[in-house]
C-alpha positions in Angstrom: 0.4 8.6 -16.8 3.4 10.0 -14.7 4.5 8.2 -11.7 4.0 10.0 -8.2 7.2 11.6 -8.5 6.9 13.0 -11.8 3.8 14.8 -10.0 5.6 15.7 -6.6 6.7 19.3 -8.1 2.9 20.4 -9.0 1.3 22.8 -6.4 -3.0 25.1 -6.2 -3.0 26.6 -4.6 -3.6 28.7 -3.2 -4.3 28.3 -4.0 -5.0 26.9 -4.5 -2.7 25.5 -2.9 -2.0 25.3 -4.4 -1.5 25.7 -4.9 -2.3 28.0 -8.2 -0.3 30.0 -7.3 0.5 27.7 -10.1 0.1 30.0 -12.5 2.0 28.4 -15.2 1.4 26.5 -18.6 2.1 23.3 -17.2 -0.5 20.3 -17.7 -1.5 19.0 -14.7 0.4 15.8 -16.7 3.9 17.3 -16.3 5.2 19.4 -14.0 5.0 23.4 -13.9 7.7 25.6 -13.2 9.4 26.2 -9.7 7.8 29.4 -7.8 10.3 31.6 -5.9 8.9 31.0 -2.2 6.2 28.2 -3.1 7.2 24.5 -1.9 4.8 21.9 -3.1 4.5 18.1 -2.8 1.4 15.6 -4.4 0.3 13.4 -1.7 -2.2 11.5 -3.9 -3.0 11.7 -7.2 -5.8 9.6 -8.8 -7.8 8.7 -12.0 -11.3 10.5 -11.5 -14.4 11.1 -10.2 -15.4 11.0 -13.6 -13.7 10.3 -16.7 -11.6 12.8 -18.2 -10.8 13.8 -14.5 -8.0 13.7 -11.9 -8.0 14.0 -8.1 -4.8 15.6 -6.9 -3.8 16.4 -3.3 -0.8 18.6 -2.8 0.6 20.5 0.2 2.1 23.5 0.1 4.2 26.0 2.1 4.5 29.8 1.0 6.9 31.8 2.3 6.3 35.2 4.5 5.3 38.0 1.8 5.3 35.7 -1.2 2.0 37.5 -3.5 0.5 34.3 -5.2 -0.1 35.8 -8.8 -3.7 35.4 -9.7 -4.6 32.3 -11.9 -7.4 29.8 -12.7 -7.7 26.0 -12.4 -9.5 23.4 -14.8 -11.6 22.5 -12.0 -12.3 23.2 -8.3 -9.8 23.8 -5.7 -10.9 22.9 -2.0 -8.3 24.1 0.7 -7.6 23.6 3.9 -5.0 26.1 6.0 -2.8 24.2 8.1 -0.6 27.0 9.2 -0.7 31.0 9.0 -3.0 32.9 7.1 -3.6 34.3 3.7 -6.1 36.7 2.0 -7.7 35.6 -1.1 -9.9 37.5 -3.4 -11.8 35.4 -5.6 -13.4 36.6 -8.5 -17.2 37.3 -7.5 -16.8 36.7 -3.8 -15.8 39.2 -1.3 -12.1 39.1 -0.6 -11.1 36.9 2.9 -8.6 36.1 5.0 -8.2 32.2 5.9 -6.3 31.3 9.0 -5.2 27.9 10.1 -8.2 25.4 10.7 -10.1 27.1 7.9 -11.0 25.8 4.6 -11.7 27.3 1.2 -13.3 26.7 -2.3 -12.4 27.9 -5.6 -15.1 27.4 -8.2 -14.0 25.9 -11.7 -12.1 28.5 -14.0 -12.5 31.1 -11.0 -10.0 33.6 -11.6 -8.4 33.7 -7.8 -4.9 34.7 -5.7 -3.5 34.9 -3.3 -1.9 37.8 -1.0 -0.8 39.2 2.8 0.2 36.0 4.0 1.5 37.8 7.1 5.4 37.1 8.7 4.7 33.2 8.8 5.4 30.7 6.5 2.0 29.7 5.3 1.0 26.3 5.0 -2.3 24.5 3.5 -3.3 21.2 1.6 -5.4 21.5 -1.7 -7.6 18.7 -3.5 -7.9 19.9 -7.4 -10.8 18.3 -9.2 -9.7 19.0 -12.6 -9.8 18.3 -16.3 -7.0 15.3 -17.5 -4.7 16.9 -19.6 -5.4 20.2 -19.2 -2.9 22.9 -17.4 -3.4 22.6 -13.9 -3.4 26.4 -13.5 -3.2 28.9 -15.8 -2.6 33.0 -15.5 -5.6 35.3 -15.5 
């Protein structure tokens, strides 16, 4: 298992936060490759629910016009906007903006992104559910 740090450059997700916007091959047991205009940071990572699952909790900040490519997640993504606004069309749900003080939900394997985050940096925290040892996102 990697120590705390080893996790701090995963993001969701937009979104997931994602941060998902994570659309990389990257396990959610190393970390993925730095996104232009994405900052993320693990607050908590943890063994479970279940096992074969981790809980991790990342922040994340998305620059002004950054298009968060579309990807999926082993598992489901709750969110929770801190700061700004984004639009994110998840597959089989109508396409909706979030603003700050609202949450979202990504469904398991949900193909998902993120777009029109306005002239604001966007900020949002996301708890993955996911499988151990499998990427954390991956493109759709």
């Amino acid at each position: 298992m990697l120590t705390r740090r080893g996790f701090g450059r995963i993001a969701s997700c937009a979104l997931c936060a994602t941060a998902g916007f994570l659309a990389t091959d990257a396990s959610a047991q190393s970390p993925p490759s730095p996104t232009s205009g994405v900052r993320r940071k693990v607050l908590s990572q943890v063994e479970g629910p279940t096992p074969g699952y981790v809980t991790i909790i990342v922040e994340a900040e998305v620059d002004p016009g950054v298009l968060v490519a579309r990807h999926t997640h082993p598992g489901v993504e709750s969110g929770y906007i801190l700061d700004g606004a984004i639009e994110i069309p998840i597959e089989g749900q109508a396409t909706r903006t979030y603003k700050a003080g609202e949450a979202f939900q990504v469904p398991p394997n949900t193909p998902h992104a993120g777009a029109r985050n306005g002239d604001r940096t966007l900020r949002f925290t996301s708890t993955y559910i996911v499988e151990k040892d499998k990427p954390l996102a991956s493109p759709a």
